[in-house]
C-alpha positions in Angstrom: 0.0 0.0 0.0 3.0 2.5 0.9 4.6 2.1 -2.6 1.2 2.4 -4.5 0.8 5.4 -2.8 4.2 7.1 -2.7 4.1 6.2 -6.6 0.7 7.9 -7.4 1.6 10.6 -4.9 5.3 11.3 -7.2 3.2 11.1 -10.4 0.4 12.7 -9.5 2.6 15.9 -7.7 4.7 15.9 -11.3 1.7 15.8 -13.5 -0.2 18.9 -11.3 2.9 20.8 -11.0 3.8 21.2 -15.2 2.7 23.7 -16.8 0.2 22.0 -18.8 -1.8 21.4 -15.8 -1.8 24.9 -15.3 -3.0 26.0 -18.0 -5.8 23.4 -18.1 -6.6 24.9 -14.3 -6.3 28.2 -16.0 -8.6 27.4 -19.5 -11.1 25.8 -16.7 -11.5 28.6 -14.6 -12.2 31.2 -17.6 -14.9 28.3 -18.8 -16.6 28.4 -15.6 -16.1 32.3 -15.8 -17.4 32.8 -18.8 -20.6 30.9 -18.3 -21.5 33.0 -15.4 -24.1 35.1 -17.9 -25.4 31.9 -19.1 -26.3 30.3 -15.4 -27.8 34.3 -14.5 -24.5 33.9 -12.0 -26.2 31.9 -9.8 -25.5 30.3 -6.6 -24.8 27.2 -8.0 -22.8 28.5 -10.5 -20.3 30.0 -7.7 -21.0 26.5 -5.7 -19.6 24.3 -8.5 -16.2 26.6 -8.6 -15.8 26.7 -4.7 -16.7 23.2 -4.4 -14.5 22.3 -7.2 -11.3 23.7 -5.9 -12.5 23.0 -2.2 -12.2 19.5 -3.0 -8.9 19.5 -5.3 -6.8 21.7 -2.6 -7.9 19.5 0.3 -6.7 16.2 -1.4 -3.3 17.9 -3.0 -2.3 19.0 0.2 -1.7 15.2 1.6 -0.4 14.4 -1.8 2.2 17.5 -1.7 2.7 16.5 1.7 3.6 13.0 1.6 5.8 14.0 -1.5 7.9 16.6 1.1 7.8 14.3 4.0 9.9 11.5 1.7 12.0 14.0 -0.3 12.9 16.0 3.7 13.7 12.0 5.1 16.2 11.2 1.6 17.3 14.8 2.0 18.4 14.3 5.5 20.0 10.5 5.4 22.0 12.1 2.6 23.3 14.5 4.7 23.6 12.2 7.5 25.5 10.3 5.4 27.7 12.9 4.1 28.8 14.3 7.4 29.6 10.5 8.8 31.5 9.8 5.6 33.7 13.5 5.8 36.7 13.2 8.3 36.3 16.9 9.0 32.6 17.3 10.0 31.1 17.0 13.3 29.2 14.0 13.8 27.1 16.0 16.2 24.8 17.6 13.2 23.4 14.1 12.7 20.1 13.9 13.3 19.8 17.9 14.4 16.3 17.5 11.9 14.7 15.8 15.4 15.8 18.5 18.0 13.5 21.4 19.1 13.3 25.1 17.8 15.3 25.9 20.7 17.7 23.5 20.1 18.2 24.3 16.7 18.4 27.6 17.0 21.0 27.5 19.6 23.1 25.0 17.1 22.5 27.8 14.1 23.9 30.2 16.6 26.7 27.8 17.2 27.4 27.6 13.6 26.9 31.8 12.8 29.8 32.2 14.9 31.9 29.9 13.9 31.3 31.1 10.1 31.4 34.6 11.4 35.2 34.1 12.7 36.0 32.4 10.2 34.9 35.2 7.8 37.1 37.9 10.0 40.0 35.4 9.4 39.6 35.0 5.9 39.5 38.9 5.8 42.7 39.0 7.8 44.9 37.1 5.8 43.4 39.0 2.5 45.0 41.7 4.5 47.7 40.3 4.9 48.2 39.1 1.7 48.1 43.1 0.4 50.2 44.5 2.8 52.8 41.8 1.6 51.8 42.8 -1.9 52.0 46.4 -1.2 55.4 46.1 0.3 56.7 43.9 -2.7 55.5 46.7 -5.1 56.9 49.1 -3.2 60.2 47.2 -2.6 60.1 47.0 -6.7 59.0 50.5 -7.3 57.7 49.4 -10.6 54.5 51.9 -12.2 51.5 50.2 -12.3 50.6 49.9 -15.6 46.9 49.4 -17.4 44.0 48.9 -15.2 44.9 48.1 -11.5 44.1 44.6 -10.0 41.6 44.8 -6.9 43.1 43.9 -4.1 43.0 40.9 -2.1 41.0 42.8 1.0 38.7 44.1 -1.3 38.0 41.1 -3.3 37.4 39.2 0.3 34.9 42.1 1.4 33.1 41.4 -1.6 33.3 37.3 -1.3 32.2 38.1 2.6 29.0 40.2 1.3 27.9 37.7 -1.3 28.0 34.9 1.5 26.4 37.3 3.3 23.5 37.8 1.0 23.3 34.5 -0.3 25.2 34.0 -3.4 28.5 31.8 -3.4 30.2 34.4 -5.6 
């Protein structure tokens, strides 16, 4: 019964969510719009649309929902898997996906300042890595010629504020 289901749950959600279904949902609801005039837009006219879509929401929410509860339970044995598999990462984020909101916030805090110092480190060996540059070309006391390289501070602000806002680069 669970593989029936899971199956017609995985077509089903991939059949309603193409854009042919849409547009079918779409060329129905003009239809029904459209013969408003003809049923004197009556209330059985506005029953059939509300019972309609009444009916469809209330059974593709368990279908959208069993499709999210297997997809979150892969999703998270992968990661499991991955983090026992790396040498480097702490076992402890096995299994977070079970703790309370309090827990898991307290973990993400965990986490925001370890990324956060490592961030300022990151930014202090850019620093670094001009002054030495700085003090090379300076040493050299060669012009700069065309258009001038940004520096390695700068180009670490900007990696910082990408991973800041969400984008890797």
């Amino acid at each position: 019964m669970d593989k029936l289901f899971a199956k017609f749950a995985n077509v089903t959600a991939k059949a309603t969510g193409s854009p042919p279904a849409f547009l079918i949902c779409v060329a129905l609801v003009l239809l029904w719009a459209v013969t408003g005039p003809l049923f004197g837009f009556s209330e059985t006219w506005q029953l059939v649309i509300n019972t309609g879509t009444t009916i469809v929401t209330f059974l593709m929410v368990f279908l959208i929902q069993n499709t999210q509860n297997r997809d979150g339970i892969a999703l998270q044995t992968k990661l499991d898997e991955l983090i026992r598999a790396t040498t480097d990462a702490e076992n402890e984020f096995i299994g977070i996906e079970k703790l309370t909101d309090k827990e898991l916030e307290a973990m993400h805090a965990h986490c925001k300042q370890r990324a956060d110092r490592s961030m300022r480190a990151f930014q202090r060996a850019a620093a670094e890595k001009d002054a030495r540059a700085a003090k090379q070309a300076k040493a050299r006391k060669t012009p700069a010629k065309g258009k001038k390289e940004p520096s390695a501070r700068a180009q670490a602000s900007r990696r910082v504020k990408a991973l800041q806002a969400g984008h890797p680069h």
